[in-house]
Each structure stands twice: as C-alpha cells, then as structure tokens.
Backbone bond lengths (Angstrom), bond angles and torsions (degrees), N, CA, C in turn:
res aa  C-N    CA-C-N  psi(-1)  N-CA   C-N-CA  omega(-1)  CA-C   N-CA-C  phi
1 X - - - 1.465 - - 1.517 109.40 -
2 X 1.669 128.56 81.09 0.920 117.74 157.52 1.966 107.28 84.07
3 X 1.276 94.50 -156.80 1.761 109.24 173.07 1.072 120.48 -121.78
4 X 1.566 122.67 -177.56 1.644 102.53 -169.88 1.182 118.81 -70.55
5 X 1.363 109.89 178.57 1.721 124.08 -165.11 1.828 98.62 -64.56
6 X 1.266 126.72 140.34 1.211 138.67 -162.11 1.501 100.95 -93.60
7 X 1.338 105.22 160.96 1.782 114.84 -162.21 1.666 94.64 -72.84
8 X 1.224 129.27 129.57 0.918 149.44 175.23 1.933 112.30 82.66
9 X 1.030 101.77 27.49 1.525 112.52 166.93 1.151 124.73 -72.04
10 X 1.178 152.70 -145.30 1.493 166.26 -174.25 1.208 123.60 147.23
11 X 1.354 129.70 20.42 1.503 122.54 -161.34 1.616 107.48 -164.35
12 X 0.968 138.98 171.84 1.778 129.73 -157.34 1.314 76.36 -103.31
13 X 1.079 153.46 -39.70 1.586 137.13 -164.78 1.044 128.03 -96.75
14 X 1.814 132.89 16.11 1.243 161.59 129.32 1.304 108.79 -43.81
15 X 1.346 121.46 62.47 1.021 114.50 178.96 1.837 112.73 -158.63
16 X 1.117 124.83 178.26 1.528 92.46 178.36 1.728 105.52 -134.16
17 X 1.189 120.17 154.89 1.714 132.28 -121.62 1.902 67.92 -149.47
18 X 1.528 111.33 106.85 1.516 104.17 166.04 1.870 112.83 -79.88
19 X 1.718 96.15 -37.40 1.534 104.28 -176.56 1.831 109.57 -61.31
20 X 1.472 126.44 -22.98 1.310 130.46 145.00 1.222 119.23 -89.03
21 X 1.562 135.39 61.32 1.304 134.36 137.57 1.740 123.86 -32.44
22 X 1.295 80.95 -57.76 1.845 87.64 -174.68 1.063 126.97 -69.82
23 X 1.324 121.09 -4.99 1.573 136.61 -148.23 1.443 82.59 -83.06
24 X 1.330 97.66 169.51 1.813 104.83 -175.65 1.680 106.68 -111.11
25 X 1.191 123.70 19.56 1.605 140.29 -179.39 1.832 91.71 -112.29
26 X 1.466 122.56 -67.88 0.973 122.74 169.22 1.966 130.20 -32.43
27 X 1.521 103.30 -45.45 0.998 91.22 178.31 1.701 123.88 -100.53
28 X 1.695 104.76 11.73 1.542 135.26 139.65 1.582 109.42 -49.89
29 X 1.230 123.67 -40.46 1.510 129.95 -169.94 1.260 84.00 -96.26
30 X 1.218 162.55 -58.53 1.167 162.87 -123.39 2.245 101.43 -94.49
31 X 1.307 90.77 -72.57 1.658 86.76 143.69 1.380 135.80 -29.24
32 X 1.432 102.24 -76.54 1.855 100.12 -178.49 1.923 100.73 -41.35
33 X 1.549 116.52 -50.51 1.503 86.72 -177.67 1.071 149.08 -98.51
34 X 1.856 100.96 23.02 1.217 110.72 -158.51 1.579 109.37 -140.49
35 X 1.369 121.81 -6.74 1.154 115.70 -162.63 1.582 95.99 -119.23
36 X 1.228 128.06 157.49 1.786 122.10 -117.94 1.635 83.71 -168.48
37 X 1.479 123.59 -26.72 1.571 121.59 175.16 1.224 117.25 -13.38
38 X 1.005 124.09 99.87 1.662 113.48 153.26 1.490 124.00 -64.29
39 X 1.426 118.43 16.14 1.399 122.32 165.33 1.581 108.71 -89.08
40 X 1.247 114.44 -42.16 1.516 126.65 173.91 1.687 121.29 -28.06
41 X 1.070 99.82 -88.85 1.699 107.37 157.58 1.464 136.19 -23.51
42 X 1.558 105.95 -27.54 1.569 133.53 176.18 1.367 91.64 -73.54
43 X 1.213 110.75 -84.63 1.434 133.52 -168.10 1.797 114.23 -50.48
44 X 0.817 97.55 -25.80 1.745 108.99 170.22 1.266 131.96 -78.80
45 X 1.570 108.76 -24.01 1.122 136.19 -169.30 2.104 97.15 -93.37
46 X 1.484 101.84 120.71 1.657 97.50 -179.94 1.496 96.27 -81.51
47 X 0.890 153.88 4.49 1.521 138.97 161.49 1.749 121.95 -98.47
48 X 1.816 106.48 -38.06 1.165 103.27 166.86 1.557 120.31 -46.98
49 X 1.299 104.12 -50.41 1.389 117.02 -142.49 1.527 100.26 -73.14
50 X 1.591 114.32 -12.56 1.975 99.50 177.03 1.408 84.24 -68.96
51 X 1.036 135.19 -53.24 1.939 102.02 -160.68 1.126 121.11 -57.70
52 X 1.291 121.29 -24.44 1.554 115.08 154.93 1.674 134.99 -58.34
53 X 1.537 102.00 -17.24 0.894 95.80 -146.05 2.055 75.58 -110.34
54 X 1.246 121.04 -20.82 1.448 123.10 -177.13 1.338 95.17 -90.11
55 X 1.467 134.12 2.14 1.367 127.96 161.15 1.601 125.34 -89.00
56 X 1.030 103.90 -17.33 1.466 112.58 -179.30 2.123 102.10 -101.33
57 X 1.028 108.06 -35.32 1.714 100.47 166.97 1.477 123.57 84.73
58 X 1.548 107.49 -3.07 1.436 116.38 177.21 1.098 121.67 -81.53
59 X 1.100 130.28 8.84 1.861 137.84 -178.84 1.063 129.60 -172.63
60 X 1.350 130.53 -179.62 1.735 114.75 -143.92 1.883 70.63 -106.74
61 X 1.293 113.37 164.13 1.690 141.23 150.23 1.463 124.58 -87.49
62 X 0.806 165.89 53.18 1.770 171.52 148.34 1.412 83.83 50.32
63 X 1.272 122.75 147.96 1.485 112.55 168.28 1.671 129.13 -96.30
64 X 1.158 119.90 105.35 1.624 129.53 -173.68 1.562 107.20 -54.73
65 X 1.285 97.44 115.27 1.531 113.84 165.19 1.806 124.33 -76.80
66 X 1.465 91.57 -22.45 1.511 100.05 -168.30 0.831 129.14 -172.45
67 X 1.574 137.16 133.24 1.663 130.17 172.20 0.775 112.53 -144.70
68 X 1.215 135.84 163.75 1.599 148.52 -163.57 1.537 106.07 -177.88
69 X 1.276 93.69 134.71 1.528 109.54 -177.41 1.494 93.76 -87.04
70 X 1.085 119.43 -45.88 1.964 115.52 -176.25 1.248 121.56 -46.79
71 X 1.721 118.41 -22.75 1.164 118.65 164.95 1.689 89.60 98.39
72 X 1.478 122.76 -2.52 1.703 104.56 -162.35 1.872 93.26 -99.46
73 X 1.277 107.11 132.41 1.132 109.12 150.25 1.597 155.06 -23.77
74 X 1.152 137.97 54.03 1.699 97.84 -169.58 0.938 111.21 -83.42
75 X 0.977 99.75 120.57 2.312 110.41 169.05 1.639 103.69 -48.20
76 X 0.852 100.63 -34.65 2.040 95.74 -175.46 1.488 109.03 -72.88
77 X 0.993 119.29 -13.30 2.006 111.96 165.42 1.402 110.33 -97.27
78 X 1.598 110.28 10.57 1.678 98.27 -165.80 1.470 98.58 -109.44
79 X 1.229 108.73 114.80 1.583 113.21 -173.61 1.894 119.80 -88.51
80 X 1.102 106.67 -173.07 2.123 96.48 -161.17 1.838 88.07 -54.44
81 X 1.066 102.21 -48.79 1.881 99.49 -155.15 1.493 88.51 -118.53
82 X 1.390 113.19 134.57 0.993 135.18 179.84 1.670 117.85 -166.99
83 X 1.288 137.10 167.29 1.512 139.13 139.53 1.492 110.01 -97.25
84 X 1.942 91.21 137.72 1.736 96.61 165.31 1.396 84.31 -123.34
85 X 1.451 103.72 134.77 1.551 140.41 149.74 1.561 149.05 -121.42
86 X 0.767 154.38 134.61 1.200 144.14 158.74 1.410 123.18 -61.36
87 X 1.321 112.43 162.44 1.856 99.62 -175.09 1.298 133.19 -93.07
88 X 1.716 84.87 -41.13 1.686 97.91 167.80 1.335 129.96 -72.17
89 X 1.825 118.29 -3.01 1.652 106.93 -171.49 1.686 77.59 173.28
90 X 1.292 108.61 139.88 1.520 132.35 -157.12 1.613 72.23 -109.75
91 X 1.220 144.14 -77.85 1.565 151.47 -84.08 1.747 97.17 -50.60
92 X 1.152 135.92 -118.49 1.518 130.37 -146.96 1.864 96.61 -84.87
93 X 1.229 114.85 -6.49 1.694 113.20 169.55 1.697 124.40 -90.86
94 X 1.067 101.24 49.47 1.840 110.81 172.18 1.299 99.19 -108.36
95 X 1.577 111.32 119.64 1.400 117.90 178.94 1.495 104.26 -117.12
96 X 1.483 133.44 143.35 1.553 135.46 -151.87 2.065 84.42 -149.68
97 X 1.533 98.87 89.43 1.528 103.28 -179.47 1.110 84.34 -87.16
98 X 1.716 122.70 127.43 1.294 155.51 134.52 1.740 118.73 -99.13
99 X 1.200 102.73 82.88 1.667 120.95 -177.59 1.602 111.96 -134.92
100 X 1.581 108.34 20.25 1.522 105.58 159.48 1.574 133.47 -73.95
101 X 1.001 118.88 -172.96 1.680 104.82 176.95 1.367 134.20 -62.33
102 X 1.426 92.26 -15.96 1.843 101.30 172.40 1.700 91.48 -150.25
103 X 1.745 95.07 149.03 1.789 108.32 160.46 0.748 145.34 -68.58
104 X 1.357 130.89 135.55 1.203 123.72 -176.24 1.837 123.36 -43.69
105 X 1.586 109.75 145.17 1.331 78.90 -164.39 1.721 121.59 -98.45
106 X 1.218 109.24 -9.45 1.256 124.04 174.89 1.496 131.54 -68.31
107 X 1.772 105.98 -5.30 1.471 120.95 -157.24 1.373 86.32 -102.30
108 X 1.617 133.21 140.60 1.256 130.42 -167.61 1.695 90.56 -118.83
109 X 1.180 114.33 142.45 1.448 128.46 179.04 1.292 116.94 -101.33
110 X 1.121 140.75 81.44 1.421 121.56 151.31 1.677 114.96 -109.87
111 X 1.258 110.38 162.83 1.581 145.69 -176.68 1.831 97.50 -80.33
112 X 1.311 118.89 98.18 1.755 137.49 -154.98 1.596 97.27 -167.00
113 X 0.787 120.04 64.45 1.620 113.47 -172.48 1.657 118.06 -70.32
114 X 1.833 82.37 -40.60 1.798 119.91 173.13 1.608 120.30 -63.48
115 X 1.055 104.16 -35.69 1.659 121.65 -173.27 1.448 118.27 -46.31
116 X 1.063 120.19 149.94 1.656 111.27 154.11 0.943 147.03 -93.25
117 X 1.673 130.45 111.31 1.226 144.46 -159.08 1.532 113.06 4.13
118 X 0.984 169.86 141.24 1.435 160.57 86.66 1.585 107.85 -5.79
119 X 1.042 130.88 -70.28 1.616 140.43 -167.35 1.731 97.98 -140.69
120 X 1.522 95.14 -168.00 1.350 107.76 -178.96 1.420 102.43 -97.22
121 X 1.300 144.23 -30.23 1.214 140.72 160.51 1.299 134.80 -24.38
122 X 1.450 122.31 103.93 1.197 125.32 155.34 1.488 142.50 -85.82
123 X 1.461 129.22 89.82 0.754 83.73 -138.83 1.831 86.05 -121.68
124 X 1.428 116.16 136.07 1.127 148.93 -123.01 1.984 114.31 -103.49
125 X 1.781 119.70 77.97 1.447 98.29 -162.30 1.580 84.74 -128.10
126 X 1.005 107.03 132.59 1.976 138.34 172.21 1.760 87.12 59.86
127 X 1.192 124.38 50.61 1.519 109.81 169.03 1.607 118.22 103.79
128 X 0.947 91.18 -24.14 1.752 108.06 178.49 1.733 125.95 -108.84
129 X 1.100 116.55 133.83 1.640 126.68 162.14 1.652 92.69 -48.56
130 X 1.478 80.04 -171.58 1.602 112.37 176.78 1.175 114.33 -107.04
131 X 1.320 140.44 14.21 1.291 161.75 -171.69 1.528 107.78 -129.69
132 X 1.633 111.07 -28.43 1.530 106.72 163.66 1.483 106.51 99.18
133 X 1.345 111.95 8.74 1.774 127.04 172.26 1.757 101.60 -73.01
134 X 1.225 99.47 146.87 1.871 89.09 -168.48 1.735 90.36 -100.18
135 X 1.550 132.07 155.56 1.523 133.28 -144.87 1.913 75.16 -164.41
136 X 1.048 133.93 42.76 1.239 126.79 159.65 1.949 110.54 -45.06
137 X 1.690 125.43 166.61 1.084 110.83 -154.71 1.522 115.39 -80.68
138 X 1.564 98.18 -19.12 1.815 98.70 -176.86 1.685 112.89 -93.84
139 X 1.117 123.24 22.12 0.987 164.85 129.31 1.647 124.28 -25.65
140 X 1.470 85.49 -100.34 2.075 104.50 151.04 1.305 114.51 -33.28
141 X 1.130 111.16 -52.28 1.586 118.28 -156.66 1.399 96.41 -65.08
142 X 1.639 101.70 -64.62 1.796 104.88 177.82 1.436 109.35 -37.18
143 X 1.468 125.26 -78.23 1.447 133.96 -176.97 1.714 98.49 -13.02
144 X 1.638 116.72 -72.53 1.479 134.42 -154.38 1.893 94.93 -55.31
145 X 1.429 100.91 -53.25 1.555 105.32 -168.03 1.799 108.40 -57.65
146 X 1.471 91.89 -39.03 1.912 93.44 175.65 1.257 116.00 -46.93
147 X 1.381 115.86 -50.72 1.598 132.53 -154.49 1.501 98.67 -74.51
148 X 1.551 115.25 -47.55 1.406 107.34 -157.91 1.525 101.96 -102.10
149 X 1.645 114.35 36.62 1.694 124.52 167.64 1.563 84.36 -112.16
150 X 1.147 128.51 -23.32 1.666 124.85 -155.23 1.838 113.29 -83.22
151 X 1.187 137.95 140.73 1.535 121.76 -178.84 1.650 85.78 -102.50
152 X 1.376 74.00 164.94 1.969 95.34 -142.28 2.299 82.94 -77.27
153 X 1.238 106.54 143.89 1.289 132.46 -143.42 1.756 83.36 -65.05
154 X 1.113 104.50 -95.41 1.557 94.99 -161.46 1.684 120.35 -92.84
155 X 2.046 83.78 103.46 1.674 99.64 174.52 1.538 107.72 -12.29
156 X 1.317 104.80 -71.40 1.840 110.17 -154.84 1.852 97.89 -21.71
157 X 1.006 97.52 -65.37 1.912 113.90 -168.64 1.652 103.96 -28.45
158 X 1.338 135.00 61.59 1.373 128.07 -172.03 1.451 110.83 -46.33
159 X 1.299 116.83 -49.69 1.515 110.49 -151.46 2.266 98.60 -72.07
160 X 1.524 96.23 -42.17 1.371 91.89 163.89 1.397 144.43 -50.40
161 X 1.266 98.41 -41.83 1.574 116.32 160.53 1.831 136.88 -42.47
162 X 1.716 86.69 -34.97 1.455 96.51 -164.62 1.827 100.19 -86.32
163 X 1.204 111.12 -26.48 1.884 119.04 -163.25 1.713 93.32 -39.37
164 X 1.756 102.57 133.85 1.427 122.18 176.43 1.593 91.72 -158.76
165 X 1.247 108.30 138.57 0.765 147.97 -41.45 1.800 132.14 -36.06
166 X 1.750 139.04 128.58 1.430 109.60 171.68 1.325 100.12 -101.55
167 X 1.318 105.34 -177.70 1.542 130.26 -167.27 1.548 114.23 170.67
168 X 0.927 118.12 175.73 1.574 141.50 -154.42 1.774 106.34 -131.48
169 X 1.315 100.61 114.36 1.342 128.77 179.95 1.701 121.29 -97.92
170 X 1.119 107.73 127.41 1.386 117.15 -175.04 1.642 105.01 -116.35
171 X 1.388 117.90 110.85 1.776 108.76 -151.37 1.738 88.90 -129.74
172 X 1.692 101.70 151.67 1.315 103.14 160.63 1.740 124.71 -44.06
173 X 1.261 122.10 138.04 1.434 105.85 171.50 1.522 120.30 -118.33
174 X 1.314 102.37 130.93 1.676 113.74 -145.76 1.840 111.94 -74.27
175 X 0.921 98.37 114.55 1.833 99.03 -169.93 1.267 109.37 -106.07
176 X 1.404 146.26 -177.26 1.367 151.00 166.27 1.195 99.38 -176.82
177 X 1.644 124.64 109.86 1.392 124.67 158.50 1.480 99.66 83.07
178 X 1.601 136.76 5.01 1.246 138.64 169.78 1.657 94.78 94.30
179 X 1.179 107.39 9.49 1.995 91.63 163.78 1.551 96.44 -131.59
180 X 1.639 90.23 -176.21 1.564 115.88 -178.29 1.545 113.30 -76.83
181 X 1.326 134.10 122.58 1.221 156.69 162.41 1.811 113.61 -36.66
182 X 1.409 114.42 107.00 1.547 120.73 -162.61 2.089 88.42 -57.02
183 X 1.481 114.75 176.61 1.347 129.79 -163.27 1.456 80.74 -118.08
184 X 1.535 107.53 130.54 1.570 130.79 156.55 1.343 99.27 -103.58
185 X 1.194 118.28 151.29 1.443 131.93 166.87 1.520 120.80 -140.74
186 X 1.286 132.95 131.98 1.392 139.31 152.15 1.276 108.43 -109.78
187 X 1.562 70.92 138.16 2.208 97.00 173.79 1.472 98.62 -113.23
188 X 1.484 107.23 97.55 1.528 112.08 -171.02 1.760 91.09 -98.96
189 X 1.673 108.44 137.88 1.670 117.28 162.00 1.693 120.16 -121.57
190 X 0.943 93.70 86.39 1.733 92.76 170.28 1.306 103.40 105.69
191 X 1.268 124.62 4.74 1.640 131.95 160.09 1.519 103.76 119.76
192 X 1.542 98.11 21.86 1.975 99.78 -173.27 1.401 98.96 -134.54
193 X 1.194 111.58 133.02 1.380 110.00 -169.43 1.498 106.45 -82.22
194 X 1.356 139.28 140.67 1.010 162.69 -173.27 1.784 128.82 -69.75
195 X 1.319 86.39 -74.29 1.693 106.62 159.68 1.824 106.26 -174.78
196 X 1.049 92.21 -168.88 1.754 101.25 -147.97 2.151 83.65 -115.10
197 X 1.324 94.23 149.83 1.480 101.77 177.07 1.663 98.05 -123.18
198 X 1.068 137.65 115.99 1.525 135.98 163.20 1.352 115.40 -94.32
199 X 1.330 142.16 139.64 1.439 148.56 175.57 1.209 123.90 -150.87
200 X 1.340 128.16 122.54 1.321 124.68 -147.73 1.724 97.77 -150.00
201 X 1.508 110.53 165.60 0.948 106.94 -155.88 1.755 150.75 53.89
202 X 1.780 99.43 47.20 1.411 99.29 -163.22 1.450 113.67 -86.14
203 X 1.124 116.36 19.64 1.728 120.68 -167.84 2.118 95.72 -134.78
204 X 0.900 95.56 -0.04 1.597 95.80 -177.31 1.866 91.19 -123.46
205 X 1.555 86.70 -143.35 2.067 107.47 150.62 1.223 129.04 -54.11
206 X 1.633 130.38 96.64 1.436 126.97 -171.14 1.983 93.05 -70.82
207 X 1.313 108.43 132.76 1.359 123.56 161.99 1.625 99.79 -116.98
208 X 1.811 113.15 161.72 1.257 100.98 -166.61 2.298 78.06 -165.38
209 X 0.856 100.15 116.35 1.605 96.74 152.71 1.611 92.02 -146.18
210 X 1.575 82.66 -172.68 1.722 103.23 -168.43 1.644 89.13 -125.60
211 X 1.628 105.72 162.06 1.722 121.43 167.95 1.030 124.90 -149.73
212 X 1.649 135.26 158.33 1.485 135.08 -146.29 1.815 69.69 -93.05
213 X 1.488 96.53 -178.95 1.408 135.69 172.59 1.790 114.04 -66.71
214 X 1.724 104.75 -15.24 1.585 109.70 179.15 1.633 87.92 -93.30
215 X 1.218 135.40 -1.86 1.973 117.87 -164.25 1.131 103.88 85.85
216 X 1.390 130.87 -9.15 1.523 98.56 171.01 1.368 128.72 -99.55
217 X 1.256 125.66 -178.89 1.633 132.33 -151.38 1.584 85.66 -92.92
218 X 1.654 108.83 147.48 1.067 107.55 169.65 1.910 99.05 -110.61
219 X 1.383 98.38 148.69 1.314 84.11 169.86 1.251 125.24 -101.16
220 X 1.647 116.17 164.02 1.512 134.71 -171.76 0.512 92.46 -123.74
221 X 1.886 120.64 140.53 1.143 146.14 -179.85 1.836 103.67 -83.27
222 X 1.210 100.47 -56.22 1.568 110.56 172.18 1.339 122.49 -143.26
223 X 1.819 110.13 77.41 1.312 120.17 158.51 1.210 135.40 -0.24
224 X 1.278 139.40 123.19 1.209 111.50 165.28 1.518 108.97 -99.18
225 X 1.579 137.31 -10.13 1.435 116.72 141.08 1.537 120.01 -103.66
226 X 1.279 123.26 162.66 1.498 121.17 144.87 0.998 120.72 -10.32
227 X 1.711 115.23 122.93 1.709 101.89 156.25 1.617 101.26 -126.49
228 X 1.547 113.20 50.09 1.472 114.21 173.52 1.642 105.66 -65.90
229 X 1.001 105.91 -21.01 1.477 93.56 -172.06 1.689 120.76 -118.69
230 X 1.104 104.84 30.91 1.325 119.38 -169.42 1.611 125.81 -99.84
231 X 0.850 152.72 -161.66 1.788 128.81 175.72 1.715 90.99 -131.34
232 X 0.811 129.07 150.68 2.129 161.84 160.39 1.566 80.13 -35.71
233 X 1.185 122.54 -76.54 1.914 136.05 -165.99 1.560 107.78 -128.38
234 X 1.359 92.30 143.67 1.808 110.94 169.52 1.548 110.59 -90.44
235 X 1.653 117.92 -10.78 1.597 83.38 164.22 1.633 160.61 -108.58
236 X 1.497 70.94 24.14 1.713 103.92 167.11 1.389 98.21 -70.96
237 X 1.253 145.84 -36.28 1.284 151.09 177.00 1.659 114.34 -91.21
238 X 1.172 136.54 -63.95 1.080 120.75 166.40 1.757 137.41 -84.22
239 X 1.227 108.26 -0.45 1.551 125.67 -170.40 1.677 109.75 64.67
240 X 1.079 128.26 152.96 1.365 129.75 162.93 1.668 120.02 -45.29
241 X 1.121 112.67 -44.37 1.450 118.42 143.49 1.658 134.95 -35.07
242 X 1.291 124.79 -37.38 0.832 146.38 146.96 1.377 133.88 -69.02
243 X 1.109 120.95 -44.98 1.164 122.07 -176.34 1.873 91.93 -71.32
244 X 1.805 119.39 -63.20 1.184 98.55 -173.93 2.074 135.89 -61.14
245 X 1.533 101.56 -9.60 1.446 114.08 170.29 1.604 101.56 -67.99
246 X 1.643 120.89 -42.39 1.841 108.24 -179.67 1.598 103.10 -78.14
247 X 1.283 135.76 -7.60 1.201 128.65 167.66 1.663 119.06 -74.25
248 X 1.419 98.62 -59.25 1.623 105.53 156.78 1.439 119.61 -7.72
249 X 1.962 94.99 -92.33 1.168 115.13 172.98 1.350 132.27 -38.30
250 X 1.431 118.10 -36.80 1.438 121.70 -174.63 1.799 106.06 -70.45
251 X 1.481 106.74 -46.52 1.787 101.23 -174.15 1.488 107.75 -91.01
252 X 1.465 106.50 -3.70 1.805 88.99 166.37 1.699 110.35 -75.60
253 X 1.523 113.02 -30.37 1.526 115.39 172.76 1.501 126.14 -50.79
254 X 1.748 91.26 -39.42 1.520 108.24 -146.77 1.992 94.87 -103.41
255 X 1.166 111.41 -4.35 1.757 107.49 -170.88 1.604 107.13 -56.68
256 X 1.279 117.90 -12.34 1.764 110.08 165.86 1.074 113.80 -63.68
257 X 0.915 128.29 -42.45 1.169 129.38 -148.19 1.797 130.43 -105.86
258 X 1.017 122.80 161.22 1.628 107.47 -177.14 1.598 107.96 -96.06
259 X 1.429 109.74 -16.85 1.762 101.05 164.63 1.791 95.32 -170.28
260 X 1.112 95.93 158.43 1.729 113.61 -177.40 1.510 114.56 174.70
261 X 1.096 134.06 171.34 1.429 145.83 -124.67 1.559 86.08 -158.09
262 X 0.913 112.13 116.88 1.494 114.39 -172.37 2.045 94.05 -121.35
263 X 1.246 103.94 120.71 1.522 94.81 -176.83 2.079 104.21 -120.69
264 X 1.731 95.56 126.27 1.459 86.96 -174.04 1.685 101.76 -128.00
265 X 0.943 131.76 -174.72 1.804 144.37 167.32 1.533 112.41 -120.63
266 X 1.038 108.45 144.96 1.079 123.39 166.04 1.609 121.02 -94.59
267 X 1.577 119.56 95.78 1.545 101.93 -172.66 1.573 77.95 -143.53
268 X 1.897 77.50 132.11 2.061 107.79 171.19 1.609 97.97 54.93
269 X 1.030 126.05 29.41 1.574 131.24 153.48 1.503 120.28 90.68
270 X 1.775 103.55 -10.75 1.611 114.43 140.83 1.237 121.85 -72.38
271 X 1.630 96.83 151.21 1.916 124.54 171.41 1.229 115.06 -72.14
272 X 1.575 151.72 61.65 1.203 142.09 156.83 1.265 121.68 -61.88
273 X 1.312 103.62 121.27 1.905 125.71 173.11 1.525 116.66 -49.71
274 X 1.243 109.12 109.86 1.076 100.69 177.63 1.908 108.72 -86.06
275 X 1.317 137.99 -59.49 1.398 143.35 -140.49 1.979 87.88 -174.82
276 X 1.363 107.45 157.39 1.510 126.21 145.24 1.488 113.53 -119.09
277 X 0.991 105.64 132.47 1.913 127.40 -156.88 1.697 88.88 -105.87
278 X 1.194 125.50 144.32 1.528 138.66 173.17 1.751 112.61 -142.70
279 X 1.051 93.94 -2.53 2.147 78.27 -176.81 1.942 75.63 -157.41
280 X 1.683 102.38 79.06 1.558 95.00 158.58 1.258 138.89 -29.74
281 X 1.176 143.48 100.76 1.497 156.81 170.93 1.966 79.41 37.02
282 X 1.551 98.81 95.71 1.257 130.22 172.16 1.497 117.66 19.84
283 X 1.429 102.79 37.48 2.150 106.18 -170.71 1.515 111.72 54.25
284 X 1.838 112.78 36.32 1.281 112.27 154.00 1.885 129.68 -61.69
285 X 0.850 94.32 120.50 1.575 79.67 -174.61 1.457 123.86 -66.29
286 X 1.160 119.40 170.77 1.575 116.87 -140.06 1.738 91.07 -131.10
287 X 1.422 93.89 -170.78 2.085 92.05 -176.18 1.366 77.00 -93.40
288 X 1.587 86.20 156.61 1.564 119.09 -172.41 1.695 114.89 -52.97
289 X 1.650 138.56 -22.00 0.899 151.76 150.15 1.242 114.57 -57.81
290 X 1.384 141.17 -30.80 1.409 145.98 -162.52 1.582 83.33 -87.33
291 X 1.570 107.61 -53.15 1.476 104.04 -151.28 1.832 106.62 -80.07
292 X 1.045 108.12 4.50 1.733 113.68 -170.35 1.067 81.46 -100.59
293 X 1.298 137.18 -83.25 1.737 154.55 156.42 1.880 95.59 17.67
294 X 1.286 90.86 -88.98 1.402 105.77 -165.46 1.183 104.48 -49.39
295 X 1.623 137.76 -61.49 1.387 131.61 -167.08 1.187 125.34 -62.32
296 X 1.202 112.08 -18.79 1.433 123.33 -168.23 1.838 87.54 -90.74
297 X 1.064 135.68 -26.35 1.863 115.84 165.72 0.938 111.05 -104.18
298 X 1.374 114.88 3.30 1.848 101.61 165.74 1.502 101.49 -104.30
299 X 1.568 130.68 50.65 1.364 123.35 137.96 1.284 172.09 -19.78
C-alpha cells in the first residue's frame, strides 16, 4: 500500500498509492496535502458553515439555541431535546438530550456500561446514555472542555485543523414520528452532484449504499458497510420529485467548491442541513466502484 504513513496521518491508509492516482480516496489524500482553500475551514466548521448555508436559502437550518466560544454551558438555553456539540470535531462529545415526555423510539437501551461504543452518539435520558453510563450535567461540561483543549486528531485533515474560533453548540434535534431522521448524502464535484449516499439505521444496524442521480443502487463489489438494510432504489422513498429537490439542494450548497459531501435529512418533507463533509470518513478507501466512480468526477 503505497509509502509510509504521511506527516500528520494516523491510519495505514494515509498514505499515497501512485498506482491509485485516480482512485477517489487517493485524491482525498491528494487534498489533505495540497489544497490550501480558504473555503474549507468555513465549511468544516459546524457553526461557520450555517452562514453559508442561510446564504444560499435552499433549506431549512436546525434551529441553534446556543453558542459560546468559552466552551461554558448554560443549562438555561438547553431545552428537553436538543444536541450538544462542539464545532470543530464531534469525536466522543455528541450529546443527543432526549428528556421529553416519551423516548425516542428507535434508540435501544440496554445496561453495557463495559461495552464498546456502538457509534459516537450519546444519547442522553434522565442522566444516562443508552448504554446506561451516567452523563450527569458537570459531566458534559467536562467532556466539551476536554475536546475543545484537544487539536483536532488527524493533522492530515487541513481544512479541520485550521477552525478558530471553537465553541460548543446547542442545536435543534431533528425528530420525525419520535425517532431520528435516516442520513442523505451528496457527493457533489464541480457543482454537479455525483451520486447520492443513503444510510440508515444509525442507532441499531448501520446500512450504507450509494445511488446514481436516477435512484438507483449502484453496485459494490466490496462494501465497506452493510447494505442489508438498505432499499434496490430511493424512489419509492423519495419520488422523482424528491430525489431531484435533494439534488438541487446539494449543488446550490456545494457550487464553491470543487468537491464536498453535502449531508441533509429529510424531516416533514423539508431538506434540513445536516454538516458539509470534506475528507470522507478520513480518505478511507471505498469499494472499487465508489473509488472509479468518484475519481473520474473529481477531475
């Protein structure tokens, strides 16, 4: 695989693979050392990026309860259901307050204190995860203050690296029907969206395929998640109508840029923004179709 792991790497595939030039992970690595955007950093940043994203006008924003650069909490803006995050780097500090009158229903509870994480999600009812770890409030606070003393994990990630101001975000948290809202994704290149990423089930079985611009499934030879639980086509689920309104939306966000990951939800039949993604799940490489796929529109 290539040569050794590159200065600010962390991972065996931080590295660069000349016989995969084209690959679309490669030119993820190719980015981290070369691309210098001062749009990057914007877009990376979960607080910068609503003004980007309330400048362009195509989709709803989650509604922000709160920010603070100090990193300090006030419990008095933090309402039953909410997200606390940080801006520059989610990693083990994503808090998912579920303290309304009933639980969410998709979040499965068991008593695992010992276990290993499922996801990064915490998600947070009378004091406790879903694993049954107790997250009392000074607690949180510590977690938030750790993270935003910490430089964001793997150097390579430039545009992540650079976010100044950080702080701690207190965000609407997106419900439908009393659960969590499945993950849409566009991989927009050059202001044209590419193909569609669907992923569902993030609190149970993560399933994960990708689809052309008609809804249908593309196939992978060798996944790198599950797609047991995924559907053949999205437009039994979103209608053709749908599918072309999340296409819309994704390259009116993404027209700065020469490629980005535009991630939105679908709740009550609006597009809410979730994040813009720039160094896909850290320039892991992808099944060999993703990675032909991808390189060939990131040109």
């Amino acid at each position: 695989m290539g040569g050794a792991i590159l200065p600010g790497g962390t991972q065996p595939w931080h590295r660069i693979d000349d016989s995969k030039s084209h690959h679309y992970s490669q030119k993820q690595i190719k980015r981290c050392l070369h691309d210098r955007n001062p749009l990057l950093p914007i877009l990376e940043d979960k607080y910068a990026s609503r003004s980007v994203v309330e400048e362009k006008n195509v989709c709803e924003l989650p509604q922000l309860f709160y920010w603070s650069e100090s990193g300090v909490i006030d419990w008095n803006q933090v309402p039953e259901r909410c997200v606390i995050k940080t801006n520059h780097w989610s990693g083990d500090v994503l808090f998912l307050m579920d303290n309304g009158p009933s639980p969410m229903l998709d979040v499965e509870r068991k008593f695992r204190i010992f276990s290993k994480q499922d996801n990064r999600y915490r998600i947070i009812r009378n004091s406790r995860d879903q694993h049954g770890r107790w997250w009392p409030k000074w607690r949180i606070q510590r977690a938030v203050n750790w993270c935003l003393r910490q430089p964001f994990p793997v150097a390579l990630e430039w545009g992540a690296t650079q976010i100044s101001p950080r702080g701690v975000m207190v965000e609407e948290l997106l419900l439908e029907n009393n659960t969590l809202p499945n993950d849409w994704k566009v991989h927009v290149f050059h202001g044209k969206a590419g193909f569609i990423q669907y992923d569902v089930g993030r609190m149970s079985s993560h399933s994960q395929s990708i689809y052309n611009l008609e809804g249908q499934r593309i196939h992978q030879t060798s996944p790198r998640w599950s797609e047991e639980f995924t559907p053949s086509e999205i437009v039994s689920i979103l209608g053709h109508e749908g599918i072309s309104s999340l296409v819309s939306v994704a390259e009116k966000l993404a027209e700065d840029i020469d490629y980005t990951r535009v991630d939105l939800y679908r709740v009550n039949e609006k597009w809410v923004f979730g994040e813009f993604t720039n160094y896909h799940n850290s320039c892991h490489p992808q099944s060999i179709e993703w990675e032909e796929l991808g390189g060939s529109l990131w040109s």
